[in-house]
N, C-alpha and C positions, 0 to 999 in steps of 0.2 A: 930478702927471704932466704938468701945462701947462709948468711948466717945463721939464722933460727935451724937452715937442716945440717948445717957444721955443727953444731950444739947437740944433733942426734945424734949425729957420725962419730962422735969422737972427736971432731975435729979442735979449733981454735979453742984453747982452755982460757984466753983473756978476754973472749967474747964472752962466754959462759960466766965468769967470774964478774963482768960489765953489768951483764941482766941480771946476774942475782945482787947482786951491791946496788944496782939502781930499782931492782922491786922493793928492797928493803928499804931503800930511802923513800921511795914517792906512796907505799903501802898507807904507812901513817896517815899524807897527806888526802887520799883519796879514801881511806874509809872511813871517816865521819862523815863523805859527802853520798858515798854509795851505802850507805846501812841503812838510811830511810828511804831510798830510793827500792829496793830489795826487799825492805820490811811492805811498802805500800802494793810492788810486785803483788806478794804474798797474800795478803789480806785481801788484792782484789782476784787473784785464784781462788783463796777459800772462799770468797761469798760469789765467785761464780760456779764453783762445785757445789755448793751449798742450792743454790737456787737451780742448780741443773737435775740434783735429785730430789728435792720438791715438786718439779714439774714431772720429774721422770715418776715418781709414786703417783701422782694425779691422773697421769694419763695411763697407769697400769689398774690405778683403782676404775675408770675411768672404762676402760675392756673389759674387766672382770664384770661388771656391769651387765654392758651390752651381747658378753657372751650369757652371762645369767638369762637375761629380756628374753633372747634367742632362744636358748634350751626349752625354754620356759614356755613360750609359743609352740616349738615342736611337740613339746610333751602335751600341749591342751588340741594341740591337731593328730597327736595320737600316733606320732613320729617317736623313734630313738635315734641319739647319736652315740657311735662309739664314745667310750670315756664320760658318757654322762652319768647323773646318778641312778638312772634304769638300768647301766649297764653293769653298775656295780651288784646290784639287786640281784644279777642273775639270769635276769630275764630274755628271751633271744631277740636277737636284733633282728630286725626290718630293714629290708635293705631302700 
């Protein structure tokens, strides 16, 4: 590890020149084996965001709903809520 932070320091310029000559040598051999590995990564992040905001719409369509139901009850018991559409109307609130 002293050498990876001699590399930050300034320090050893033939370590420095070591790990860049051997990334450039072992690079080649390791990325045709890491690029499908990365690519399958990828693909399985987007169909878990994908299916994360599917569910997330479902369950927002899902409230909008049951806050509708709700209003909806209040208004036929003869209730207002702030923010509903009586309140928009004008009309005064009931507390």
């Amino acid at each position: 590890m002293s050498a990876f932070e001699d590399l930050f320091k300034g320090g050893n310029i033939v370590t420095g020149l070591a790990i860049g000559i051997g990334a450039a040598v072992v690079a080649p051999v390791i990325t045709p084996v890491l690029r499908p590995i990365a690519k399958s990564l990828l693909k399985a992040g987007l169909v878990a965001y994908d299916q994360g905001r599917v569910a997330f719409a479902e369950l927002n369509e899902q409230t909008s709903d049951l806050v509708a139901e709700a209003r909806s009850e209040l208004a036929e018991a003869g209730h207002t809520v702030e923010g509903g559409p009586e309140a928009e109307e004008g009309r005064p609130q009931h507390a």
